[in-house]
C-alpha positions as a printed Julia matrix, in Angstrom:
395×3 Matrix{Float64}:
 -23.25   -7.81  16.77
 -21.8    -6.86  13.58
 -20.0    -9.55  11.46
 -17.52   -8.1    8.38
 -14.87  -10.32   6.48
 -12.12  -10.08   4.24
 -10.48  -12.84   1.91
  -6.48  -13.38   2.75
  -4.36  -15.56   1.39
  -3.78  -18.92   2.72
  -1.52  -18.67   5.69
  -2.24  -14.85   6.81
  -2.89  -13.67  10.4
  -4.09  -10.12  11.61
  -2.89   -8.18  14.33
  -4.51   -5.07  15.84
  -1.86   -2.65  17.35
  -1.65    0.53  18.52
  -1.08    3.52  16.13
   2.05    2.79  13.7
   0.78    5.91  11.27
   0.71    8.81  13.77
  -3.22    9.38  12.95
  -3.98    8.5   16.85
  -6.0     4.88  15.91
  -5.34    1.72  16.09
  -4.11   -0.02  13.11
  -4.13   -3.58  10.95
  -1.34   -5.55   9.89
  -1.65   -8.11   8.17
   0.92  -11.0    7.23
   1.42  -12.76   4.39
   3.51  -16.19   4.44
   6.4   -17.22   1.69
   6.59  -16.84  -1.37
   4.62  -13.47  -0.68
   6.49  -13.24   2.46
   4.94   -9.18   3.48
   3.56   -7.23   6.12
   1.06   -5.03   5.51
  -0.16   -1.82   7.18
  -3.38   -0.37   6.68
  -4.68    2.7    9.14
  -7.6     2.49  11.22
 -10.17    2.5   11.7
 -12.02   -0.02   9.81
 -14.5     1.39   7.46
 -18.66    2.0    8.37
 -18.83   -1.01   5.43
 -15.91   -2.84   7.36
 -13.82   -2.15   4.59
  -9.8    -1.22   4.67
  -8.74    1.89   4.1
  -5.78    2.46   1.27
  -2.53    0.44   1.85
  -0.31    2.6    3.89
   2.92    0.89   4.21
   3.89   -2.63   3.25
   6.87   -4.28   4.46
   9.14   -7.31   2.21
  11.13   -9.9    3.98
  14.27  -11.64   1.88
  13.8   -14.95   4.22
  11.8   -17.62   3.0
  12.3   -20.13   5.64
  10.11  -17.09   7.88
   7.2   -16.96   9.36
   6.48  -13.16   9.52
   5.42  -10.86  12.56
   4.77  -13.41  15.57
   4.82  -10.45  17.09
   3.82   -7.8   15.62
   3.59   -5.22  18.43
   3.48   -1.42  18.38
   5.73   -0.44  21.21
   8.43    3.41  21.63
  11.4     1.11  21.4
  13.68    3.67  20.2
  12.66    6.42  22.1
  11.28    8.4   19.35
   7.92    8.81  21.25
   5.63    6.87  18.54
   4.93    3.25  18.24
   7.24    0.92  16.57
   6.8    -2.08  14.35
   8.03   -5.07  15.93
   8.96   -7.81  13.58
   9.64  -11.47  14.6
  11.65  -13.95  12.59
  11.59  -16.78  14.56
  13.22  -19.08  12.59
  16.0   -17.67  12.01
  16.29  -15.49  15.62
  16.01  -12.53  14.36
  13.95   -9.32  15.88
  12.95   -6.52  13.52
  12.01   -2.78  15.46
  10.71   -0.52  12.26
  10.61    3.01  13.62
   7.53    5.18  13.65
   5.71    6.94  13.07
   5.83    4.25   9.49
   6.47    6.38   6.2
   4.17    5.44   3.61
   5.84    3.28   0.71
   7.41   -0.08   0.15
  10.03   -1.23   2.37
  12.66   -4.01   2.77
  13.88   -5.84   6.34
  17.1    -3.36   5.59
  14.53   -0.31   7.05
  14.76   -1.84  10.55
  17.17    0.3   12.71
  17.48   -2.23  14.95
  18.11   -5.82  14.51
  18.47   -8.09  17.61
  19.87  -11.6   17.35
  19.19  -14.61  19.35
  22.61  -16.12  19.54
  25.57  -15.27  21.84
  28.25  -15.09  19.51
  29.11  -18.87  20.37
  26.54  -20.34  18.15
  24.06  -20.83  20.93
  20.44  -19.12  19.85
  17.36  -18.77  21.3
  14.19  -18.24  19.73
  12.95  -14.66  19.59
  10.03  -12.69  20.0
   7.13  -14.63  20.64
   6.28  -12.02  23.33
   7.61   -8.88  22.97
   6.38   -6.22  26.0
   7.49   -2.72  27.16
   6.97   -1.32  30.53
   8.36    0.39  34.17
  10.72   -2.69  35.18
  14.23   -0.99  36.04
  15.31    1.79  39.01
  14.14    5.46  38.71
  11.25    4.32  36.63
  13.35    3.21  33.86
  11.73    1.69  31.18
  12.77   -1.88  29.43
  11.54   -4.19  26.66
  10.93   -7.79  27.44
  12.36  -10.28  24.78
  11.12  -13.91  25.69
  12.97  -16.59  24.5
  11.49  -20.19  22.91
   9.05  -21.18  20.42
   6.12  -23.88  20.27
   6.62  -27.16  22.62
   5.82  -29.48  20.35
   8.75  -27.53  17.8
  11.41  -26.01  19.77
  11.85  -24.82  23.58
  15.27  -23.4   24.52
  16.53  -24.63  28.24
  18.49  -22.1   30.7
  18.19  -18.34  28.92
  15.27  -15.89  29.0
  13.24  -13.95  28.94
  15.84  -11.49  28.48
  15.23   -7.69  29.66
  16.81   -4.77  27.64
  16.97   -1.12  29.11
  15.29    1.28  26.66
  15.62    2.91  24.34
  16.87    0.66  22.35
  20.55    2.34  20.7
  22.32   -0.71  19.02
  22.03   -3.78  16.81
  23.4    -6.97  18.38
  23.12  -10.48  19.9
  20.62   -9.83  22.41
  21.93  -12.02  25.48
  25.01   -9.96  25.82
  22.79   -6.35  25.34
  20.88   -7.85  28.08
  20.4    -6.12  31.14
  18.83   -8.91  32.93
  17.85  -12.97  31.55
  16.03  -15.34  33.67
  17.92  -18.1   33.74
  18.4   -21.49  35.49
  15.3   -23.09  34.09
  15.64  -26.93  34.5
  15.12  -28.03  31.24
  14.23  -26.82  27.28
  10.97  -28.95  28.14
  10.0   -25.52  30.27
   9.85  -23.31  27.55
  10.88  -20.41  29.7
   9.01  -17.27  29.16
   7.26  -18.78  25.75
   4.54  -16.67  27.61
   5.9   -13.98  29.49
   3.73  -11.53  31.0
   4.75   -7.29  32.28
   2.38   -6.01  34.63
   2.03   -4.3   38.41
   0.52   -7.42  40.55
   2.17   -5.96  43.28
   0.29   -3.22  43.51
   3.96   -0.58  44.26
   3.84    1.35  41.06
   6.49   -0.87  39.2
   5.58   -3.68  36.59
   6.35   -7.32  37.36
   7.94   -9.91  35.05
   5.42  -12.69  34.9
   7.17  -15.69  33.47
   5.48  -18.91  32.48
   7.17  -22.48  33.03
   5.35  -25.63  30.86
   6.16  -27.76  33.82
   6.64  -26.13  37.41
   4.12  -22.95  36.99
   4.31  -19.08  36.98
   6.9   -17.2   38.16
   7.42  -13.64  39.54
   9.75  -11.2   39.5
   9.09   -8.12  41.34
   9.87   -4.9   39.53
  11.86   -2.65  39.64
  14.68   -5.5   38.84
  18.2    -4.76  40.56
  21.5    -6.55  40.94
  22.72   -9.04  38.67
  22.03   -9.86  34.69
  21.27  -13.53  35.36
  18.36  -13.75  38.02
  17.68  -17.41  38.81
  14.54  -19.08  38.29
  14.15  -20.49  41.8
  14.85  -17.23  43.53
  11.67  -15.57  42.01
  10.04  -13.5   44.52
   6.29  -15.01  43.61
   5.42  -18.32  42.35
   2.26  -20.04  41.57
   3.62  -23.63  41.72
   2.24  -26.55  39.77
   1.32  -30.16  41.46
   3.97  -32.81  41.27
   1.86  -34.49  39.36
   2.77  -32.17  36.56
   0.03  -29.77  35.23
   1.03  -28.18  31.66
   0.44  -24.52  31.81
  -1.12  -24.87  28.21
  -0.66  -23.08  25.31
  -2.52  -19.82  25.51
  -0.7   -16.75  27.17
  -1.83  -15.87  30.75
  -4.16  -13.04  31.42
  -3.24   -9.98  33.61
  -5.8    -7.94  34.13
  -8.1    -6.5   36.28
 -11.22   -9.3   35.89
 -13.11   -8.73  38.42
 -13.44   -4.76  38.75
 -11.41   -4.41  42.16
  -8.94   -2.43  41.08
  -6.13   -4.85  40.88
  -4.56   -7.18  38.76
  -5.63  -10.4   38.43
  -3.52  -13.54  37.26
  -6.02  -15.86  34.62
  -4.45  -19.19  34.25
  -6.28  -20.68  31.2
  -4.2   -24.23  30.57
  -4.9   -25.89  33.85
  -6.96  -28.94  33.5
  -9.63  -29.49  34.02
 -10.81  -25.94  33.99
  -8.9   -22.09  34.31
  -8.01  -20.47  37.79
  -8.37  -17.17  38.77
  -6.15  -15.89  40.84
  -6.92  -12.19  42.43
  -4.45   -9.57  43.39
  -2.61   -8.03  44.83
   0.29  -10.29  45.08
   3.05  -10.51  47.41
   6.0   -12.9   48.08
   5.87  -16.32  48.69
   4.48  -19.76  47.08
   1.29  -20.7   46.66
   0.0   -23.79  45.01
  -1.72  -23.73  41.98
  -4.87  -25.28  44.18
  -5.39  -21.71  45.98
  -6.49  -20.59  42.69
 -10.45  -20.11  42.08
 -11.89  -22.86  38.77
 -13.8   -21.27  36.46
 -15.84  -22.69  33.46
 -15.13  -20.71  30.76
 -17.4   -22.46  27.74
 -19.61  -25.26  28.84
 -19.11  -28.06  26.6
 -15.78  -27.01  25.11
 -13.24  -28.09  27.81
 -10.28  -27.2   25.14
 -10.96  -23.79  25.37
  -8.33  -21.54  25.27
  -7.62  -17.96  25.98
  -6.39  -15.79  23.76
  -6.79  -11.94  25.14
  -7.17  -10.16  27.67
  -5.66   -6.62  29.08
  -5.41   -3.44  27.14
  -8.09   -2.78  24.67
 -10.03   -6.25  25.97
 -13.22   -4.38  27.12
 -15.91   -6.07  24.47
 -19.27   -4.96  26.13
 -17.89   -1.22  27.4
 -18.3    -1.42  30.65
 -14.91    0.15  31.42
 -13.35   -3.42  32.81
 -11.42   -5.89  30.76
 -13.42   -8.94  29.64
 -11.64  -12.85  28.51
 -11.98  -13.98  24.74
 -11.94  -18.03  24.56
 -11.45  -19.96  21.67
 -11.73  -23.39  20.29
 -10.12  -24.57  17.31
 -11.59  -27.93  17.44
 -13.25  -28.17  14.02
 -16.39  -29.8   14.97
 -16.66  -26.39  17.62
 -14.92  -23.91  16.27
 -15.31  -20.58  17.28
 -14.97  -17.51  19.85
 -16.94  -16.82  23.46
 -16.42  -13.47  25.11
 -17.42  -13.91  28.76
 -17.28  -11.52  31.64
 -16.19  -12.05  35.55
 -17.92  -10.56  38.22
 -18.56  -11.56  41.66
 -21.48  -13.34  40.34
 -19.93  -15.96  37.75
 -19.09  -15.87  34.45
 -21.73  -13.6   31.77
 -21.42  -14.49  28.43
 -21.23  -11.2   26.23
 -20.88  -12.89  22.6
 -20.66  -16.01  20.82
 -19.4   -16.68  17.14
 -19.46  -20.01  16.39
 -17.58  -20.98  13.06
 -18.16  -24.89  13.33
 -14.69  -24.75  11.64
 -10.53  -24.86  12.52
 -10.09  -21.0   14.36
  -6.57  -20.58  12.3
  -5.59  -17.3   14.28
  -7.69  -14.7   17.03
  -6.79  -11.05  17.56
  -8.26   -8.7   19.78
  -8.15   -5.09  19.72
 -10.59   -1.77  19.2
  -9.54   -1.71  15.1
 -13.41    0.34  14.31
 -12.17    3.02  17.17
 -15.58    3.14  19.46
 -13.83    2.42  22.13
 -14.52   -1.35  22.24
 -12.5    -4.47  21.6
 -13.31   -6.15  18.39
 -12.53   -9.66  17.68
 -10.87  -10.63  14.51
 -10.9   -14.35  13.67
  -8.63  -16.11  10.7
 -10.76  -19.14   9.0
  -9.58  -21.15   6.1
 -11.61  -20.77   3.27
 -10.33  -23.22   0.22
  -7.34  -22.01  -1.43
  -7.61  -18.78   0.73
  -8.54  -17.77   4.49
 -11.23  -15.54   5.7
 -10.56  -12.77   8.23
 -14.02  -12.0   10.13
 -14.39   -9.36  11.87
 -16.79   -9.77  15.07
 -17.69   -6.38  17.0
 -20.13   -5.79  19.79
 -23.08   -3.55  18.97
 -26.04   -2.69  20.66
């Protein structure tokens, strides 16, 4: 295992995305909070020394009540057939789609050619962006962008609207509940934070992706693709649901993992905020309810019972063994750190360990060194400054 680092600036986070340059490798952007208030681009791969290569594009926000690229996803939003930077304002509502290939240079948020707004016209917004996902959701294998809606529970949920579901490509600027094709809606209160974790994948096994969508309170949600019918699909007439006990279980506040886990072949549904330990649920799924007891307990960390997951899916593969492997973390500053563990049939293998002993300000996953295997990419604070390690699997 191969450690490199980087100082940052107090406040930055990393993100490993798919190619924004149009060189075919992943790439690193990196934020940097007000008064900088910037995105950064620099090409992959990392260096042999783990060092950057030159600054390739560098984006400047005017906001300074921001906090920059909560999602900062590479996804063909505009049909152009290369990956877009996807830019969330969250405090304002706002959703930034920067076209690729990216043009080297200096840019302001007036490059964006489109701009999506949370309100409705009527003065009624919902928080943008936290998840941003593109996949097969519509008829005739038409393609859609997922938009969830609401930001942290402890700051701001928003009851009754999202995740909303766009057909793509994206041709027009606007408020984005009345460009909507679909919203989930009906959710029982802005406790719920409705899609804060939204999820696109095929757990049904029929060729179309699924809209997974996460409710604080009463579970996970399912929503067959392809989606038909009308925009507003009601909460309570999902087609799958993983229902919580009526005692009230909080779903927890790490995104869900779809992926294939256990090297079957299908998707697999990780539920990582359960207490008092994840559930594994394995695909496929079909309609119905099932409780949230059917699932199968896991321990992901011995001894850290906060731990939370923070990646899984595409580009999650750690030890190369051609399945997807689950990244933990716990920001507890007396633990601190990262586990990488792998499900089989046999348990839980632990593939790597970085323990930091320190608060874990931000995790990102993603093959940024391009061998084919997921690196992990851990935020620290360091002083006046943070610390962005780099942790990748070697032999």
């Amino acid at each position: 295992m191969t450690n490199w680092s980087r100082s940052l600036p107090a406040g930055s986070a990393a993100y490993v995305t798919d190619d924004l340059t149009g060189d075919g490798a992943n790439d690193l952007v990196i934020s940097t909070p007000f008064p900088q208030s910037r995105l950064s681009v620099f090409p992959g791969p990392l260096l042999q020394d783990g060092g950057l290569r030159p600054l390739w594009a560098e984006f400047l926000m005017s906001s300074t009540n921001i906090r920059l690229a909560t999602t900062a996803q590479a996804l063909d939003l505009v049909g152009t057939a290369s990956h877009d930077l996807v830019v969330s304002d969250e405090f304002s509502s706002h959703l930034y789609v920067f076209p690729g290939p990216l043009q080297q240079g200096t840019f302001s948020e007036t490059a964006a050619t489109i701009v999506l707004d949370g309100g409705n016209g009527s003065g009624v917004a919902a928080l943008l962006g936290r998840r941003v996902l593109s996949g097969r959701l519509l008829p005739d294998a038409g393609r859609a962008v997922v938009i969830s809606a609401g930001g942290e529970p402890e700051t701001f949920c928003v009851g009754g609207d999202g995740p909303f579901v766009l057909p793509l490509p994206l041709s027009q600027s606007g408020h984005v509940q009345q460009l909507a094709r679909h919203r989930i809606t009906g959710w029982q209160s802005a406790g719920e934070c409705p899609g804060q974790y939204s999820g696109l994948a095929d757990l049904s096994g029929d060729g179309f992706d699924d809209l997974v969508v996460t409710s604080a309170l009463r579970g996970v949600f399912v929503f067959f693709g392809p989606l038909r019918g009308a925009t507003d699909r009601l909460a309570d007439n999902a087609d799958a649901v993983i229902q919580a006990r009526p005692s009230g279980d909080a779903l927890g506040e790490s995104p869900l993992a779809l992926s294939d886990v256990n090297g079957d072949g299908t998707l697999d549904v990780v539920m990582p905020g359960w207490w008092p330990r994840p559930l594994i649920f394995h695909g496929p799924f079909g309609p119905g309810v099932v409780s949230v007891d059917a699932g199968m307990p896991f321990e992901p960390w011995p001894g850290h019972p906060a731990a939370l997951l923070v990646s899984s899916g595409p580009d999650a593969d750690f030890d190369g063994d051609g399945r997807d492997d689950l990244f933990f973390v716990d920001t507890e500053i007396r633990f601190g750190g990262v586990r990488v563990v792998s499900m089989s049939d046999a348990g839980v293998r632990e593939l790597a360990l970085f323990e930091a002993f320190d608060t874990v300000r931000y995790v990102t996953v993603g093959d940024i060194t391009g061998d084919g295997r997921a690196e992990v990419l851990l935020v620290l604070p360091a002083g006046q400054s943070v610390q962005l390690i780099v942790v990748s699997h070697r032999p």
